[in-house]
Chimera marker file (.cmm) of the C-alpha trace (Angstrom):
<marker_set name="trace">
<marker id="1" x="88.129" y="69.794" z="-3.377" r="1" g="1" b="0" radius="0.5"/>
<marker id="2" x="89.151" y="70.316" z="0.072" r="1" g="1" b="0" radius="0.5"/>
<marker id="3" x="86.379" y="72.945" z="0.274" r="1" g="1" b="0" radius="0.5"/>
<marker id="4" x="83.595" y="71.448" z="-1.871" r="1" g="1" b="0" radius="0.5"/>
<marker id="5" x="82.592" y="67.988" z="-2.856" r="1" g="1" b="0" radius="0.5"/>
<marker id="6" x="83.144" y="66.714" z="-6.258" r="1" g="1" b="0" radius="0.5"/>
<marker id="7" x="80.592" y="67.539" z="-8.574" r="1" g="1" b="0" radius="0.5"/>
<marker id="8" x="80.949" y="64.255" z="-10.250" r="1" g="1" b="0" radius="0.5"/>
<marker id="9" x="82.993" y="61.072" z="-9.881" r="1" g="1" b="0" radius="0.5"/>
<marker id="10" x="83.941" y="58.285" z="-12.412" r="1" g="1" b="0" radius="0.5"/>
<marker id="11" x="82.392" y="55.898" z="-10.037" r="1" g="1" b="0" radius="0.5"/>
<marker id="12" x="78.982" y="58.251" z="-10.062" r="1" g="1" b="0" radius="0.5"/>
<marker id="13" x="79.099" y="58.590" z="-13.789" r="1" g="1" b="0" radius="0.5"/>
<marker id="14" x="80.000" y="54.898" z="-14.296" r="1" g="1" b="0" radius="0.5"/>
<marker id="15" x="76.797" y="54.259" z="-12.355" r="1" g="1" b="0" radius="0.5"/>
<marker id="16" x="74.422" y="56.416" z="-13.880" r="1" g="1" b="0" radius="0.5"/>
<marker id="17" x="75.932" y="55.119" z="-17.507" r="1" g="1" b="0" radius="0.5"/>
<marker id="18" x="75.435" y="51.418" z="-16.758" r="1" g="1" b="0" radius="0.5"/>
<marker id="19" x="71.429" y="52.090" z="-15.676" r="1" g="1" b="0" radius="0.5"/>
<marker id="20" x="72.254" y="52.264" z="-11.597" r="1" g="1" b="0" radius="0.5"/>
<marker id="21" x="71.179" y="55.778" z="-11.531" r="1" g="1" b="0" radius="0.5"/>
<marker id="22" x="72.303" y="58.361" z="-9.720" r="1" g="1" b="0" radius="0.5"/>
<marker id="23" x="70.784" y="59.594" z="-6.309" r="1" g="1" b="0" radius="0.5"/>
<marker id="24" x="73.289" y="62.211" z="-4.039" r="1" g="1" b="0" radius="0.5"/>
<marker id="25" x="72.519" y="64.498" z="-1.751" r="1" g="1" b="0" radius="0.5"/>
<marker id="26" x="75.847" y="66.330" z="-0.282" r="1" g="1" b="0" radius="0.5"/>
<marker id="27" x="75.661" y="67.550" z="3.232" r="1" g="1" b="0" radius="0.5"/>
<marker id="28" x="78.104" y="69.332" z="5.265" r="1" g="1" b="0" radius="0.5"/>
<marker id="29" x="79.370" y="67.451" z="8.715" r="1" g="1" b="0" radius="0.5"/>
<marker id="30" x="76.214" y="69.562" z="10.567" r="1" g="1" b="0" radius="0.5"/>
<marker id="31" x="73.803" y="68.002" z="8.980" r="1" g="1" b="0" radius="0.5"/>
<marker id="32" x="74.984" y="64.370" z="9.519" r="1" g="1" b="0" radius="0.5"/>
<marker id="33" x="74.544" y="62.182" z="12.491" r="1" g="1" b="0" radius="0.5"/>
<marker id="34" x="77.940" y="61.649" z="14.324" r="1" g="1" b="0" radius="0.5"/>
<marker id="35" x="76.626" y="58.593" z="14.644" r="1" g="1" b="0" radius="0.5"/>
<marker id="36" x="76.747" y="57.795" z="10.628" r="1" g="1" b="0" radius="0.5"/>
<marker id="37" x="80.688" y="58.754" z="11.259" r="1" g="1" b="0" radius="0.5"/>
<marker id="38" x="81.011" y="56.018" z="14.088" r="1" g="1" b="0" radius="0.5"/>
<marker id="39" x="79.540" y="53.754" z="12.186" r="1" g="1" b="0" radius="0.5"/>
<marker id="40" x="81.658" y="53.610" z="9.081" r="1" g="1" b="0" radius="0.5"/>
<marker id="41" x="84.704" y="53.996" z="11.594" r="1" g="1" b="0" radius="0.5"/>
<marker id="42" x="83.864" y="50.989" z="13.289" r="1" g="1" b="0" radius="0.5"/>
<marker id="43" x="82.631" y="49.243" z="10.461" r="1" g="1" b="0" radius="0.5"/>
<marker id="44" x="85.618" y="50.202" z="7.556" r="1" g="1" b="0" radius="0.5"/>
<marker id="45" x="88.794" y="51.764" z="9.706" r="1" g="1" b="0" radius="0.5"/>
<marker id="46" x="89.061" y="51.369" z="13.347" r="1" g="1" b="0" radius="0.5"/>
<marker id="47" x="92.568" y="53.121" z="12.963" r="1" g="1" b="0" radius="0.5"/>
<marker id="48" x="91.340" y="56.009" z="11.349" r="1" g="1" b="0" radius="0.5"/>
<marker id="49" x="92.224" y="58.817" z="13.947" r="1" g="1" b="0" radius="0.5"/>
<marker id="50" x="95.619" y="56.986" z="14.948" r="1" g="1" b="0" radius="0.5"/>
<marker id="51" x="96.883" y="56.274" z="11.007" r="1" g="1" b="0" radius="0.5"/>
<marker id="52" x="98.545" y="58.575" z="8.243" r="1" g="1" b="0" radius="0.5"/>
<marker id="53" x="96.651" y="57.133" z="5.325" r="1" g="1" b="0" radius="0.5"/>
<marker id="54" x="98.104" y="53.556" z="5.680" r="1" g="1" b="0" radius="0.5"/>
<marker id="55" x="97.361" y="51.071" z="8.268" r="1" g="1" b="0" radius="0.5"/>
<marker id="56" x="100.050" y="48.640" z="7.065" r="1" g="1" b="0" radius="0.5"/>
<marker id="57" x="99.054" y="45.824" z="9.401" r="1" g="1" b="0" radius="0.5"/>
<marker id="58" x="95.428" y="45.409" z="7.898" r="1" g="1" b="0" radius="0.5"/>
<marker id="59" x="97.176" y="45.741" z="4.296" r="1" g="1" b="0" radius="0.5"/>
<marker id="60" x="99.289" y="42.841" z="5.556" r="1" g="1" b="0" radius="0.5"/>
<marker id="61" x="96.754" y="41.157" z="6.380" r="1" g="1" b="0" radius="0.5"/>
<marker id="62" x="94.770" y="41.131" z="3.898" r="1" g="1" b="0" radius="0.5"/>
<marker id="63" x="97.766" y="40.626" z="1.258" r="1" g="1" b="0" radius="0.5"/>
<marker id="64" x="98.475" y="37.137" z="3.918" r="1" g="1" b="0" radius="0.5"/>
<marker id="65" x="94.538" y="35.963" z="3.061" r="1" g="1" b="0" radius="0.5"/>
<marker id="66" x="94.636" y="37.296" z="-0.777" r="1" g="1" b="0" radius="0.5"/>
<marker id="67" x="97.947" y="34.519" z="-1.104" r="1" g="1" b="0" radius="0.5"/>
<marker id="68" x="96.079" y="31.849" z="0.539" r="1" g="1" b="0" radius="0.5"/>
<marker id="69" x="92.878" y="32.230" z="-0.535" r="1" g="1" b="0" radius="0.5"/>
<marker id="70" x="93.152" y="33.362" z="-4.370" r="1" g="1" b="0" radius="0.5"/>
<marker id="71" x="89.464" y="33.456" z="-5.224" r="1" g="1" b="0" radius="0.5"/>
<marker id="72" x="88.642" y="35.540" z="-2.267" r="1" g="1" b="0" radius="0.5"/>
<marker id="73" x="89.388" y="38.851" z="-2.351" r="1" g="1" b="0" radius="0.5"/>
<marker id="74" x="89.846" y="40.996" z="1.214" r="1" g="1" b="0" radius="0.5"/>
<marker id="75" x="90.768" y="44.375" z="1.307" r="1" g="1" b="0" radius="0.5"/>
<marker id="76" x="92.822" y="46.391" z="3.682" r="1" g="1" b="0" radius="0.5"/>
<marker id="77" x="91.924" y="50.242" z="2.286" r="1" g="1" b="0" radius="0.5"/>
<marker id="78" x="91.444" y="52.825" z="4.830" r="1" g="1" b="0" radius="0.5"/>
<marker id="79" x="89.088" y="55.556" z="4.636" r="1" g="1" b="0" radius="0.5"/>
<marker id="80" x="91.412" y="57.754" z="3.354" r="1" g="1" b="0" radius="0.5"/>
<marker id="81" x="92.143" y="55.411" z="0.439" r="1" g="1" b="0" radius="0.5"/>
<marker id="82" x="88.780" y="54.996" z="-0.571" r="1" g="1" b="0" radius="0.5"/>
<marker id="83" x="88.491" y="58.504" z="-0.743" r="1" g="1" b="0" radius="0.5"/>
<marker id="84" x="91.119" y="58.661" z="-2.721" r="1" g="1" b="0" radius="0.5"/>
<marker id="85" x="89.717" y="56.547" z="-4.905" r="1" g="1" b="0" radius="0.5"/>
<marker id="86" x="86.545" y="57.434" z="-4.793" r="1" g="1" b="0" radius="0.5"/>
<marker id="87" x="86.902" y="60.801" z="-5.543" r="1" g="1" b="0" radius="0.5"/>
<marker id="88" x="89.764" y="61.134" z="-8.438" r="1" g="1" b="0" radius="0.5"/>
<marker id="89" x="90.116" y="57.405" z="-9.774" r="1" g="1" b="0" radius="0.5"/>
<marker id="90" x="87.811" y="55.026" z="-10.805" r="1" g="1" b="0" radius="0.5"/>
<marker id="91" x="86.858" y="51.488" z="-9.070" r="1" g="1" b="0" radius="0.5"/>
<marker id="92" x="88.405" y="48.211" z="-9.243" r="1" g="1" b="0" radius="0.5"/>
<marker id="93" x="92.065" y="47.127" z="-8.571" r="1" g="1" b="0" radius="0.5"/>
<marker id="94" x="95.236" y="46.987" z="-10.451" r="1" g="1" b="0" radius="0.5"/>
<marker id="95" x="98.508" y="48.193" z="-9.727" r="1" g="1" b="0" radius="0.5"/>
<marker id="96" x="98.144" y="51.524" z="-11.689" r="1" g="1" b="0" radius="0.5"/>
<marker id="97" x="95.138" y="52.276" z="-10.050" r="1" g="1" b="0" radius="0.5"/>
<marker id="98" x="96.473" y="51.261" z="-6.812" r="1" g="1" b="0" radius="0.5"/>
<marker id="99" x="99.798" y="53.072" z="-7.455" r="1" g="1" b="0" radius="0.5"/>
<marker id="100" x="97.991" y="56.688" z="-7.798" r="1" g="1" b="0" radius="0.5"/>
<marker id="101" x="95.747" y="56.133" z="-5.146" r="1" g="1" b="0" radius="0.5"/>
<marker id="102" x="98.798" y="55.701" z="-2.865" r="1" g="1" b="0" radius="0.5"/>
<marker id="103" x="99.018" y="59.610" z="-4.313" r="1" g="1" b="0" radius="0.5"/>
<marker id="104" x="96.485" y="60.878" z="-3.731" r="1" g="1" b="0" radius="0.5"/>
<marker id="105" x="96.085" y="59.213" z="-0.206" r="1" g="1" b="0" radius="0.5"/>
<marker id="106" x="99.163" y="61.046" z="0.677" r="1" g="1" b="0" radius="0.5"/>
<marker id="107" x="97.900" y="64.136" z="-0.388" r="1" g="1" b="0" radius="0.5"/>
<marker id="108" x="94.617" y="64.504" z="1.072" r="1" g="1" b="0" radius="0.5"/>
<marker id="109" x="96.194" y="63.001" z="4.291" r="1" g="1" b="0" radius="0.5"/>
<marker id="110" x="98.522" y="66.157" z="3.856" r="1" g="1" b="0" radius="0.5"/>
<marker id="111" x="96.193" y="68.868" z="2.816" r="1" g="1" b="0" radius="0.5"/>
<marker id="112" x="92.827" y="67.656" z="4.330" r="1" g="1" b="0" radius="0.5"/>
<marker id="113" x="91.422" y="67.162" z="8.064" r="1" g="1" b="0" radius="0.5"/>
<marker id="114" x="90.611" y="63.971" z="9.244" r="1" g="1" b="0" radius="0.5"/>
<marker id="115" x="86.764" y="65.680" z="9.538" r="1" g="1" b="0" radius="0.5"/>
<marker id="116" x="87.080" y="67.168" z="6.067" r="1" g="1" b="0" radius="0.5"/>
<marker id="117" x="88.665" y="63.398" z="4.840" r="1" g="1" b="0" radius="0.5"/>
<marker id="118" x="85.122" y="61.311" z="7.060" r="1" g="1" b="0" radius="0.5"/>
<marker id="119" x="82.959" y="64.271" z="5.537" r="1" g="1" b="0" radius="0.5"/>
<marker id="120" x="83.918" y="63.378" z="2.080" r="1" g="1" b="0" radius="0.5"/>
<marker id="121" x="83.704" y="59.679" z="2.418" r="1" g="1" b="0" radius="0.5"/>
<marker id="122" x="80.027" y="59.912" z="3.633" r="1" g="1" b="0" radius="0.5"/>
<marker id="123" x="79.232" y="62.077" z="0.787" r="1" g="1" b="0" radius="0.5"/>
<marker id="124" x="80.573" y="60.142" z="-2.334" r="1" g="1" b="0" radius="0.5"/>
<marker id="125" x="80.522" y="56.352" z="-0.931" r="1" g="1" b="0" radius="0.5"/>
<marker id="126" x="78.126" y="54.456" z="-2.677" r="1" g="1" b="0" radius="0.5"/>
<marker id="127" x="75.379" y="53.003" z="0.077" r="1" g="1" b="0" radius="0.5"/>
<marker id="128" x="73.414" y="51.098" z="-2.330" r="1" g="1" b="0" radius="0.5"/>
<marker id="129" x="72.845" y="50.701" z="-6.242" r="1" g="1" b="0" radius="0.5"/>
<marker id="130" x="73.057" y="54.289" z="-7.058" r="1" g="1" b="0" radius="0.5"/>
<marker id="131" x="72.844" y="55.865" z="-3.858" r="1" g="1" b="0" radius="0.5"/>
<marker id="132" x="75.637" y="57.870" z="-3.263" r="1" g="1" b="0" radius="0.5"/>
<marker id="133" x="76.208" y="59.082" z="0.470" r="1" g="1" b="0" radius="0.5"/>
<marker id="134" x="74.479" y="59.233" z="3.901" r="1" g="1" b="0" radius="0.5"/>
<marker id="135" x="71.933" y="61.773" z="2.825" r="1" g="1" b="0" radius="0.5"/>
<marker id="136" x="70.813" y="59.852" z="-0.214" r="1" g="1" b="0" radius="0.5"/>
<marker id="137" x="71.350" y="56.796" z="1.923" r="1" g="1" b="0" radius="0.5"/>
<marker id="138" x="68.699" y="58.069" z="5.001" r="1" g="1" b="0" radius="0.5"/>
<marker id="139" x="66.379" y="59.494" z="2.332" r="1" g="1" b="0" radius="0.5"/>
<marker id="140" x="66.112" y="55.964" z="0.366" r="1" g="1" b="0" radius="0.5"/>
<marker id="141" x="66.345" y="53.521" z="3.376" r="1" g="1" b="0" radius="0.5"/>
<marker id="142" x="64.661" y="55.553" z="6.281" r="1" g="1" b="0" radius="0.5"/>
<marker id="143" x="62.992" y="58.589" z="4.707" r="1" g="1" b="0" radius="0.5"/>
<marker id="144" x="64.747" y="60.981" z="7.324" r="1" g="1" b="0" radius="0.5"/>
<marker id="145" x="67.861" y="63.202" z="6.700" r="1" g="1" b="0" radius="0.5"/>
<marker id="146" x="71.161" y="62.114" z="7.815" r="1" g="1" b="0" radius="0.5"/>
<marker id="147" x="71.524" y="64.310" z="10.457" r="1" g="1" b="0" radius="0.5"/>
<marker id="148" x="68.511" y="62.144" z="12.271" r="1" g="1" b="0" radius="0.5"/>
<marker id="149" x="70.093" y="58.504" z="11.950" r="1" g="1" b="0" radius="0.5"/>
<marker id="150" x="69.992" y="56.757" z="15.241" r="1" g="1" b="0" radius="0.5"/>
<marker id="151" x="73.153" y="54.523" z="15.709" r="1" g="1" b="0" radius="0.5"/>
<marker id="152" x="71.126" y="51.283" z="14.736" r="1" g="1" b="0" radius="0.5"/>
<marker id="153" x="70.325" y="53.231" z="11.323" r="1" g="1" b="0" radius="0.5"/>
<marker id="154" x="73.478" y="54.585" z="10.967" r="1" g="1" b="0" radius="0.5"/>
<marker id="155" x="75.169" y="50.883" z="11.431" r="1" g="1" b="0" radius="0.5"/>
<marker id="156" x="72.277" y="49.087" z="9.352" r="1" g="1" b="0" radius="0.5"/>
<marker id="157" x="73.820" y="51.738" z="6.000" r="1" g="1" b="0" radius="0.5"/>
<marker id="158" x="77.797" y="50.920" z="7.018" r="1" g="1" b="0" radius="0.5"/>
<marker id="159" x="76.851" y="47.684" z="6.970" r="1" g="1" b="0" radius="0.5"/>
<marker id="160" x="76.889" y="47.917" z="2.996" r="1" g="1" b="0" radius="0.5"/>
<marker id="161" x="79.954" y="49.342" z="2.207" r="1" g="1" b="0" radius="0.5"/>
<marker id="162" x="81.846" y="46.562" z="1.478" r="1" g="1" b="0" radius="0.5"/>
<marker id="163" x="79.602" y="45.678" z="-1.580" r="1" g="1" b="0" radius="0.5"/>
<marker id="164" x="76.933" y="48.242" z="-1.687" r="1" g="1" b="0" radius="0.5"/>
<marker id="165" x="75.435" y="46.434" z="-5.147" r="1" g="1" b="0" radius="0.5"/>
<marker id="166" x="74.575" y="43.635" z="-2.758" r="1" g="1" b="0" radius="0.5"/>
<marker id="167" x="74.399" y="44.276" z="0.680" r="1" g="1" b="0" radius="0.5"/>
<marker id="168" x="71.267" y="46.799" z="1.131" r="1" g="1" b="0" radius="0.5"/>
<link id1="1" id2="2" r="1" g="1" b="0" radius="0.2"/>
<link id1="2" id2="3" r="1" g="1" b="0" radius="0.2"/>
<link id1="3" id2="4" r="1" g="1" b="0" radius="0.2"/>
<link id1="4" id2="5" r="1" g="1" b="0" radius="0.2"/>
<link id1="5" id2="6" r="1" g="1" b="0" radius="0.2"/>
<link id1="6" id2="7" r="1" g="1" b="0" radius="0.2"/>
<link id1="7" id2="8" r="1" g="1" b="0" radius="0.2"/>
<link id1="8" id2="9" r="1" g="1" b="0" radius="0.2"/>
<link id1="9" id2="10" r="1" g="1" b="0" radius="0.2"/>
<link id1="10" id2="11" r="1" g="1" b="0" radius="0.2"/>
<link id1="11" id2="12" r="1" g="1" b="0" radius="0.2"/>
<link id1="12" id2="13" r="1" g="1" b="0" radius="0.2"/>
<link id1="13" id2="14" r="1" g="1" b="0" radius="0.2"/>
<link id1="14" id2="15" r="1" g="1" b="0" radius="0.2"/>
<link id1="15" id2="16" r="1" g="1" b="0" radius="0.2"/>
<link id1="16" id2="17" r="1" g="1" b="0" radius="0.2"/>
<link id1="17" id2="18" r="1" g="1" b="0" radius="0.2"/>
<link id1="18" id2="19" r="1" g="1" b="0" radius="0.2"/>
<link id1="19" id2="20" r="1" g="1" b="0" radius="0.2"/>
<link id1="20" id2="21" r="1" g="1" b="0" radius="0.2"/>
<link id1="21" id2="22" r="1" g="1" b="0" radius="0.2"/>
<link id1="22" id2="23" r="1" g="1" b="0" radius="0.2"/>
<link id1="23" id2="24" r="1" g="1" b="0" radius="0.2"/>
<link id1="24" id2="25" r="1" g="1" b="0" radius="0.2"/>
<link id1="25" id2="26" r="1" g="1" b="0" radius="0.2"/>
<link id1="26" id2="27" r="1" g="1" b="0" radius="0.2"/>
<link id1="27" id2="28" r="1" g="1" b="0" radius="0.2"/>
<link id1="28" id2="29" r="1" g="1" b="0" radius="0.2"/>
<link id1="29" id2="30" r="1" g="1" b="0" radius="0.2"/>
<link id1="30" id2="31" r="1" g="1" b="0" radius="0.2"/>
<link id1="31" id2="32" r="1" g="1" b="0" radius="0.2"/>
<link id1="32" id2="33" r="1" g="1" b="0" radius="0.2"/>
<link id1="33" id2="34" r="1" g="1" b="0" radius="0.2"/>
<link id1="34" id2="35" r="1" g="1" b="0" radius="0.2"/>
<link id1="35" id2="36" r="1" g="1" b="0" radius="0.2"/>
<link id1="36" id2="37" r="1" g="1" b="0" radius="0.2"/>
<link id1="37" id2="38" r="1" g="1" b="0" radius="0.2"/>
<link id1="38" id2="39" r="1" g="1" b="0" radius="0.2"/>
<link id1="39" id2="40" r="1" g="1" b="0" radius="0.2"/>
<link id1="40" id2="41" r="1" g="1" b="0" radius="0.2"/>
<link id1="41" id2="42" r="1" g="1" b="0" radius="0.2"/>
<link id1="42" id2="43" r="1" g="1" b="0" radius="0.2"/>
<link id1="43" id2="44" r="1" g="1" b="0" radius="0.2"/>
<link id1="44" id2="45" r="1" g="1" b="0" radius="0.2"/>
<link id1="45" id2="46" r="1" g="1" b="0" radius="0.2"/>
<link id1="46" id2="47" r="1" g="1" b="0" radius="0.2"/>
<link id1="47" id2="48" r="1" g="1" b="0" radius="0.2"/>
<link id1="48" id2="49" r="1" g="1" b="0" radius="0.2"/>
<link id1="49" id2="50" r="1" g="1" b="0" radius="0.2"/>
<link id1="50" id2="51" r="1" g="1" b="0" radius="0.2"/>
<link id1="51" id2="52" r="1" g="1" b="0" radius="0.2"/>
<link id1="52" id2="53" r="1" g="1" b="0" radius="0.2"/>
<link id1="53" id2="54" r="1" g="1" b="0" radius="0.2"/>
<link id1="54" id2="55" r="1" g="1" b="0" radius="0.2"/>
<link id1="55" id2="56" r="1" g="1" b="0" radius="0.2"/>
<link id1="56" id2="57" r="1" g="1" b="0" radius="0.2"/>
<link id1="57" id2="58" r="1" g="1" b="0" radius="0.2"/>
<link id1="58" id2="59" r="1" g="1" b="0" radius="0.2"/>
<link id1="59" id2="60" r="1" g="1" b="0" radius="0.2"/>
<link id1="60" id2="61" r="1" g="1" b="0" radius="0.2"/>
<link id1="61" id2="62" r="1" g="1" b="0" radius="0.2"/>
<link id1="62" id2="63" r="1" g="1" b="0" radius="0.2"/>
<link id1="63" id2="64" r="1" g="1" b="0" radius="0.2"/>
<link id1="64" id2="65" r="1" g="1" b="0" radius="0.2"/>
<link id1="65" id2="66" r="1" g="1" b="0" radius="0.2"/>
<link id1="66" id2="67" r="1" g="1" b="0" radius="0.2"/>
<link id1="67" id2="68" r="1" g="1" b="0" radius="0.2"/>
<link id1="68" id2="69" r="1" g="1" b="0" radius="0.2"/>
<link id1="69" id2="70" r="1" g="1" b="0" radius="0.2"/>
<link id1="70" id2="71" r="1" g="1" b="0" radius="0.2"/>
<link id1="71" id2="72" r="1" g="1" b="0" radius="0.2"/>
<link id1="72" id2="73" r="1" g="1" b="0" radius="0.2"/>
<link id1="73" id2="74" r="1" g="1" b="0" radius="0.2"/>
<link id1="74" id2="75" r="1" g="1" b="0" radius="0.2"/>
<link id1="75" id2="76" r="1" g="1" b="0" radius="0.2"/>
<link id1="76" id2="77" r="1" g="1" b="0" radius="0.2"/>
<link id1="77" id2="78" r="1" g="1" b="0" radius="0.2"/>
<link id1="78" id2="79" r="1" g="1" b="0" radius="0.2"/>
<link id1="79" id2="80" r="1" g="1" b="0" radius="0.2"/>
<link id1="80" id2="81" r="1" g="1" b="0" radius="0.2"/>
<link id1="81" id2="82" r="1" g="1" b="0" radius="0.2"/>
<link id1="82" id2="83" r="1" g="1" b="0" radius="0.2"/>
<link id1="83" id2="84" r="1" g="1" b="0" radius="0.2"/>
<link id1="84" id2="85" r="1" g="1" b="0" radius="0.2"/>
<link id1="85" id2="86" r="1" g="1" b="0" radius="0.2"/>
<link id1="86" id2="87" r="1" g="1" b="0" radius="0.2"/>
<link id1="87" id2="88" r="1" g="1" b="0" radius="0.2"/>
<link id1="88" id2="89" r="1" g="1" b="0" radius="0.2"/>
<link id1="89" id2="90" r="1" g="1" b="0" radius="0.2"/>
<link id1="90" id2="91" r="1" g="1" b="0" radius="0.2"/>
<link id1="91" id2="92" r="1" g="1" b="0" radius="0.2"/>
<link id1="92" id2="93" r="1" g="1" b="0" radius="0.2"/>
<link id1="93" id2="94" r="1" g="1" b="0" radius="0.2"/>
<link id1="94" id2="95" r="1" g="1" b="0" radius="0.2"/>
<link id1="95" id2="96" r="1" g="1" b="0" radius="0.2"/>
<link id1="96" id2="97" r="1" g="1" b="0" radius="0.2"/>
<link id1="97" id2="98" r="1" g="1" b="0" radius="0.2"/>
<link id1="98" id2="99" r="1" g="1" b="0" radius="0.2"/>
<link id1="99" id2="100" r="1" g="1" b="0" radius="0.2"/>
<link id1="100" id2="101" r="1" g="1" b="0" radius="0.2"/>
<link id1="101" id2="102" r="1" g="1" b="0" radius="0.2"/>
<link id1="102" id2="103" r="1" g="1" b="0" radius="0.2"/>
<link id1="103" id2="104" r="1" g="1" b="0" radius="0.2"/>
<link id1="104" id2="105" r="1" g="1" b="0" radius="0.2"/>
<link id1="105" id2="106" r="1" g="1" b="0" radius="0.2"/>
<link id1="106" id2="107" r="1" g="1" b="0" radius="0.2"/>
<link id1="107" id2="108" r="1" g="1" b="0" radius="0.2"/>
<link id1="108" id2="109" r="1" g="1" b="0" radius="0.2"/>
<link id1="109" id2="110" r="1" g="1" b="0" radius="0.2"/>
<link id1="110" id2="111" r="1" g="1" b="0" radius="0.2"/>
<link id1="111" id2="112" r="1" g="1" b="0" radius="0.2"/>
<link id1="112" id2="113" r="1" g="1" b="0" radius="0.2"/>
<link id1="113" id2="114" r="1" g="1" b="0" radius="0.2"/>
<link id1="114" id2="115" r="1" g="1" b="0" radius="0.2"/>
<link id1="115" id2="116" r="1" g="1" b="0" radius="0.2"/>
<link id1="116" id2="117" r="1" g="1" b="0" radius="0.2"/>
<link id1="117" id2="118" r="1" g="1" b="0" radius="0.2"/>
<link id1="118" id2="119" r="1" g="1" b="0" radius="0.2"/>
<link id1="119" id2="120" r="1" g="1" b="0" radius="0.2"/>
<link id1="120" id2="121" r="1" g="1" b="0" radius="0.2"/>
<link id1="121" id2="122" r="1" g="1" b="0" radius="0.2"/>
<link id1="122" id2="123" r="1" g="1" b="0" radius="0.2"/>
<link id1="123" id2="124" r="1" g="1" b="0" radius="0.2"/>
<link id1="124" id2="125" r="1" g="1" b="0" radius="0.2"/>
<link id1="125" id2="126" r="1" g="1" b="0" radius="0.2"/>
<link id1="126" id2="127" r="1" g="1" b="0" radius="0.2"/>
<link id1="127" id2="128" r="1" g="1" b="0" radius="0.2"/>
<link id1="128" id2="129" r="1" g="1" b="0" radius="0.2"/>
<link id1="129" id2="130" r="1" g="1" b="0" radius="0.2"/>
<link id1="130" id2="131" r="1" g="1" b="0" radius="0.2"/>
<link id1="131" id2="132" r="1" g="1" b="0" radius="0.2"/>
<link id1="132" id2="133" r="1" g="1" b="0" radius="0.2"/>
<link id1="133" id2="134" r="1" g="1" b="0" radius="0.2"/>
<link id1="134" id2="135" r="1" g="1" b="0" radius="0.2"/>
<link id1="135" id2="136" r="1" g="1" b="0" radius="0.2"/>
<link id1="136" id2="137" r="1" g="1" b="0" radius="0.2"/>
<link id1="137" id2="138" r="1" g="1" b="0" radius="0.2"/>
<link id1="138" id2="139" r="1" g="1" b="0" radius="0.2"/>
<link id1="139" id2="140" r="1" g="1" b="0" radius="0.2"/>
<link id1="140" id2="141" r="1" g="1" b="0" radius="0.2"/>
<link id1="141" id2="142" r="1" g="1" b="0" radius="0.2"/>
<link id1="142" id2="143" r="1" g="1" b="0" radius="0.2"/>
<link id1="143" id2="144" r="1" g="1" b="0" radius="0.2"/>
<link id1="144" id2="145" r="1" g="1" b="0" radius="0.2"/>
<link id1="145" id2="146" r="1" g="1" b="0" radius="0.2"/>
<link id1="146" id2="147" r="1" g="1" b="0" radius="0.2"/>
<link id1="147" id2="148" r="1" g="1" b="0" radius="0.2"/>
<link id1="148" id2="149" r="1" g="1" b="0" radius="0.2"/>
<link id1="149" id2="150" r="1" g="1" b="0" radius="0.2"/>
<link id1="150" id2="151" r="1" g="1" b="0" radius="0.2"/>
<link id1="151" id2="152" r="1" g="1" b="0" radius="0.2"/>
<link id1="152" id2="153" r="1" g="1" b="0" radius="0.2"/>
<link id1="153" id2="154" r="1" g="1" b="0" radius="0.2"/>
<link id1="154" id2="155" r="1" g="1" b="0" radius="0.2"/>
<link id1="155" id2="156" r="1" g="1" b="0" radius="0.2"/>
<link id1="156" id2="157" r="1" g="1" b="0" radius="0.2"/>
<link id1="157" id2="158" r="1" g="1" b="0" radius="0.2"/>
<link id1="158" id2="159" r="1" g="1" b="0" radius="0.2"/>
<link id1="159" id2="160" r="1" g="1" b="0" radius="0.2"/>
<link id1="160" id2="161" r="1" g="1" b="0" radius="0.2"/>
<link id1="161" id2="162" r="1" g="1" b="0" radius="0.2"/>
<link id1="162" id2="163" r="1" g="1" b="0" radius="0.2"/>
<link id1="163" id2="164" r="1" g="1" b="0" radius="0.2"/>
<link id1="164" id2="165" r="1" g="1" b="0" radius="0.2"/>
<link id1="165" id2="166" r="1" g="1" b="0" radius="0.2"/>
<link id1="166" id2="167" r="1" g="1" b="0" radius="0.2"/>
<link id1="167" id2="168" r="1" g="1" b="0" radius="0.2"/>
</marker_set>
């Protein structure tokens, strides 16, 4: 997969299974904004050209909040994690799941760019109830291709990634 993007994920499949649909559009890095990458830098990984997979301060972090605040969940995944686990595992936590995603993190880190490892993320990340990456994303939300976002648009579909069910 370093040279193509997945033809399906679990997460995809899971979706289209449980009535979400399914609406993707892959697109190489041309034919997206930079601005759509900026945006989910600044919105999900600040770190993300500095860091090796891991930025063990946020996971710290948010392990410190998890203790103290039990019913609240925060995460401290990278980009590189979620890609991880977007592409080869399925959602939702769990040490197992967590435990091969540290794998696979490691590998992609290893084998991938860190433009092959952004590209990926905005073409499987889900950007609303079925809508899987930027393409689908600008289609749906602005009826324009990715590679038109303006940085407002581009922030207004990072904005969802943390829940993309309910933030649209």
């Amino acid at each position: 997969l370093k040279w193509v993007n997945p033809p399906i994920t679990i997460t995809q499949l899971v979706s289209w299974v449980s009535g979400h649909g399914l609406k993707r559009d892959y697109v190489k890095r041309s034919n997206i904004s930079p601005q759509a990458g900026l945006a989910v830098i600044a919105s999900e990984d600040q770190l993300y050209p500095d860091h090796k997979g891991f930025d063990w301060k946020s996971i710290k972090k948010a392990m410190a909040y998890n203790e103290k605040k039990p019913g609240r969940i925060r995460g401290g995944s990278t980009i590189s994690q979620q890609v991880a686990k977007n592409v080869f595992l399925w959602q939702g936590g769990g040490f197992l799941r967590k435990g091969i995603e540290v794998f696979f993190t490691f590998s992609i880190e290893g084998l991938w760019t860190k433009r092959t490892i952004l590209e990926r993320y905005l073409n499987v990340a889900e950007m609303g109830p079925g809508i899987f990456g930027v393409q689908a994303a600008a289609k749906k939300y602005f009826n324009k291709d990715a590679k038109d976002l303006t940085a407002a648009e581009a922030a207004q579909i990072a904005a969802c990634l943390p829940n993309p069910k309910r933030y649209t």
